[in-house]
Residue, then its C-alpha position, 0 to 999 in steps of 0.5 A: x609366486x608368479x606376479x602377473x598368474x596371481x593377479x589373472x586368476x583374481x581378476x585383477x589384470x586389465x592391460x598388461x605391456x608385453x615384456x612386463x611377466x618376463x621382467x619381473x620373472x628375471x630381476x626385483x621390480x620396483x613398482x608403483x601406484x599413485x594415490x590421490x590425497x584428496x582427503x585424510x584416509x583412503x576408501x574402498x575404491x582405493x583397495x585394489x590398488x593397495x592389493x595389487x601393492x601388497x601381491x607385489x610385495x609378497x611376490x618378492x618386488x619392492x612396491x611405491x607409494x605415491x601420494x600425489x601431493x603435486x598432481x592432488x593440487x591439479x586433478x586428473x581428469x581421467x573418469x572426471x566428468x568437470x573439474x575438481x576442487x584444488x587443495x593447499x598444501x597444508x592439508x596435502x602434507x595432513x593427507x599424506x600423513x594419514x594416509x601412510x598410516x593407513x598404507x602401514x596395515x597392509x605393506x610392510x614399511x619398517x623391514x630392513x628388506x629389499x623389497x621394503x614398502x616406501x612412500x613418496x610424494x610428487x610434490x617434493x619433485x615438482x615444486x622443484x620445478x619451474x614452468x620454463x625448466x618442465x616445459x622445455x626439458x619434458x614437455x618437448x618430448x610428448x606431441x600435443x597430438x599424443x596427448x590429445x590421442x587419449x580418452x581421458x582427454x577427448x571424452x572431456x573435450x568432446x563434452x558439450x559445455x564442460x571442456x578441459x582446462x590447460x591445468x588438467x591437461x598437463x595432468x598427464x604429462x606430470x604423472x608421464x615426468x613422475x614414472x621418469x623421475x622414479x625410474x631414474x632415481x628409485x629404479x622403478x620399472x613399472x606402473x600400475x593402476x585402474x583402466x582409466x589410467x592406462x593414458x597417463x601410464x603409457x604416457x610415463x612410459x614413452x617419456x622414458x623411452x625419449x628423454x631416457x632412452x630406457x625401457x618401462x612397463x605398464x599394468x592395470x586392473x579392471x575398474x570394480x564396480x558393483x553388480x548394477x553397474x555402480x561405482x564401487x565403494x559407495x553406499x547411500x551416505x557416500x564412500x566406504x572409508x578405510x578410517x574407522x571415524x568416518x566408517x565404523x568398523x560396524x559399517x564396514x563390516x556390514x558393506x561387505x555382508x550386504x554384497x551380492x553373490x556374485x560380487x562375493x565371488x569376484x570380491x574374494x579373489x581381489x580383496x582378499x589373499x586367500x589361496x585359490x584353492x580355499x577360494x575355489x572351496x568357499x564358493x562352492x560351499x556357498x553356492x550349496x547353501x547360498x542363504x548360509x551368506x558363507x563368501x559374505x562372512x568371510x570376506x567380511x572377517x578377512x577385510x575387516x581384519x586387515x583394515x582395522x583388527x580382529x577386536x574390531x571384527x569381533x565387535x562388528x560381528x557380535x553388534x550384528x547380532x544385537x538386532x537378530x536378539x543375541x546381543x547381551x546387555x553387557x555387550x550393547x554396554x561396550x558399543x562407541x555411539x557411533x556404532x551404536x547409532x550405525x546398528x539401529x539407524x532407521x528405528x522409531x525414535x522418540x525424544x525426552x528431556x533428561x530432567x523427567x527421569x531425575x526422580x525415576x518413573x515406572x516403566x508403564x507410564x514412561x512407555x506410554x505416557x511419556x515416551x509413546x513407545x506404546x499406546x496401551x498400558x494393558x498391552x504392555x503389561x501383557x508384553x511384560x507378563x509374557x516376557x517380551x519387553x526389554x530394555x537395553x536388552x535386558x528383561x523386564x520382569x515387572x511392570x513395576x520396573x522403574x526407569x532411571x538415569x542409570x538406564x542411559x545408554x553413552x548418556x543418552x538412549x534407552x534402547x527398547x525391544x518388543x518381541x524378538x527384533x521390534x526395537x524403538x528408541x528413546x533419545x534424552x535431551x540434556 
């Protein structure tokens, strides 16, 4: 396939260096992407990246990986509004390992392949270095006027009462000695990253062509960002992460349901490797029926699929099914407690110590009296005659039903559901 025409019709080229399309038409490109491992796994935010690697990939080239374990103990300051915190190198090298990991479900690393996926860090280059050796062998060749041209620097300066340090400044010019350093030694001819990046990018590819006389190449993709114009990959309680214990795989299967149309219709096109014409078809399906959520449902399965796997997919869908009254028993069973809690976050809750139920107590007096699920126990054994209580999905036929230690849910929950969709929680305290 066509590199460049696969990612124009996604939506996934920015900026692009002219003669870029024509060298990867002639030759296998070497390209790469910089990581920032500023925690052990990778989140939404950093997808676009990971599929302009993966379209690579599939496109013939061999795609890089760089974690940036020097430039992670600086901090770029490109769409930073004050400076971050520095890490050690410990949690670096932790960083790096989980996130290759990560990296593994997506690019292909193990093939005896020309083109096979590689990870590198800069820390192993730059640690080499000494400040005299980079200031005098890389830093005479980048102007500070250059530097100063770009907006990542000048929107940091020009802003009252923040400014840049002289750390974040250099930031630029490592990234610039990073694209050298793998052109010289990975033949790597080409750079690719957010718009914010196109600074740092181009500064590489000047480096090159004054220290190294050569030729590099330059791409970019547009910055996503949801509909409303916020950061893409955040949610209320923070990022959408790619590791399933920071992010349920319930979780993130429900971010990607929860998006709007028209996100839906940019979303599938980058997030996904669907063939165009498929693409063309869900969304015109969609649109008929809108309320179908067809593009959710299946940009959902797909990126839930690639990052974590089709049992989590198939969990994460019938868990979701659990709150529309299609869940079974049996079901609700195998749920971890954090997907679990993740499915009915925000029902009423009420909280009893484990020791009242050591000798069980009937289902009216411990919805009532007990627990205050209900006020009424008139009310509730008319629920109960009518069929519309259960616990832990499970009809109550009798109101002589008793509750036991045995109905604990991972220990500790009984689940209670009034009606059809009506749930309430009972956490019991050891």
């Amino acid at each position: 396939m066509n590199f460049i025409e696969e990612l124009t019709w996604r939506g996934m080229v920015h900026d692009v260096k002219p003669g870029t399309e024509e060298l990867l038409a002639k030759e296998t490109v070497a390209a790469y992407v910089g990581i920032d491992p500023t925690a052990d796994s990778l989140h939404i935010g950093h997808l676009v990246s990971v599929m302009l690697l993966k379209h690579l990939q599939i496109a013939g080239h061999k795609p890089l990986a760089l974690v940036g374990g020097a430039t992670g103990m600086i901090g770029d300051p490109s769409g930073k509004s004050e400076e971050r915190n520095l890490l050690n190198l410990e949690t670096l090298r932790h960083n790096e390992r989980c996130i290759k990991e990560q990296l593994e479900r997506f690019l292909d690393f193990g093939s005896d392949s020309e083109n096979a996926a590689e990870l590198v860090n800069n820390f192993d280059w730059m640690s080499k270095f000494s400040f005299l050796d980079f200031a005098r062998d890389i830093g005479k060749h980048i102007t500070v006027n250059y530097m100063l041209a770009k907006d990542s620097v000048k929107k940091r300066i020009d802003k009252d009462g923040v400014g840049l340090s002289f750390t974040e400044f250099t930031y630029q010019l490592i990234q610039g000695y990073d694209f050298l350093h793998l052109y010289q030694n990975k033949n790597c001819k080409l750079q690719m990253g957010g718009s914010d990046q196109w600074g740092n990018i181009t500064t590489g590819t000047e480096l090159i062509r004054r220290k190294a006389g050569g030729e590099a190449f330059a791409l970019t993709c547009p910055l996503i960002t949801k509909a409303d114009g916020q950061k893409f990959g955040k949610t209320n309680s923070g990022n959408v992460w790619l590791d399933a214990e920071r992010t349920s795989p319930y979780e993130f299967y429900q971010f990607w349901m929860n998006i709007a149309d028209e996100e839906a219709e940019r979303y599938i096109k980058i997030f996904t490797l669907l063939s165009k014409e498929e693409i063309a078809a869900l969304i015109d399906e969609h649109r008929e029926a809108p309320h179908g959520r067809l593009l959710q449902k299946r940009l959902a399965k797909e990126v839930t699929i690639i990052t974590h796997s089709e049992g989590e997919y198939d969990m994460a869908v019938e868990a979701s099914q659990i709150l529309f009254g299609k869940g079974t028993a049996e079901l609700l069973s195998k749920l971890d407690e954090k997907t679990f809690l993740s499915v009915f976050e925000g029902v009423p809750t009420f909280e009893i110590a484990k020791d009242t139920l050591s000798d069980g107590l009937n289902v009216v007096d411990f919805l009532t009296d007990l627990t205050s699920v209900f006020s009424s126990k008139g009310e509730l054994r008319r629920l109960i005659k009518g069929n519309g209580l259960s616990i832990n999905q499970a009809k109550v036929t009798t109101p002589t039903r008793d509750i036991t230690a045995q109905d604990l849910l991972i220990g500790k929950y009984i689940l209670i559901k009034q009606g059809k969709k009506k749930y309430s929680l009972v956490i019991v305290k050891q």
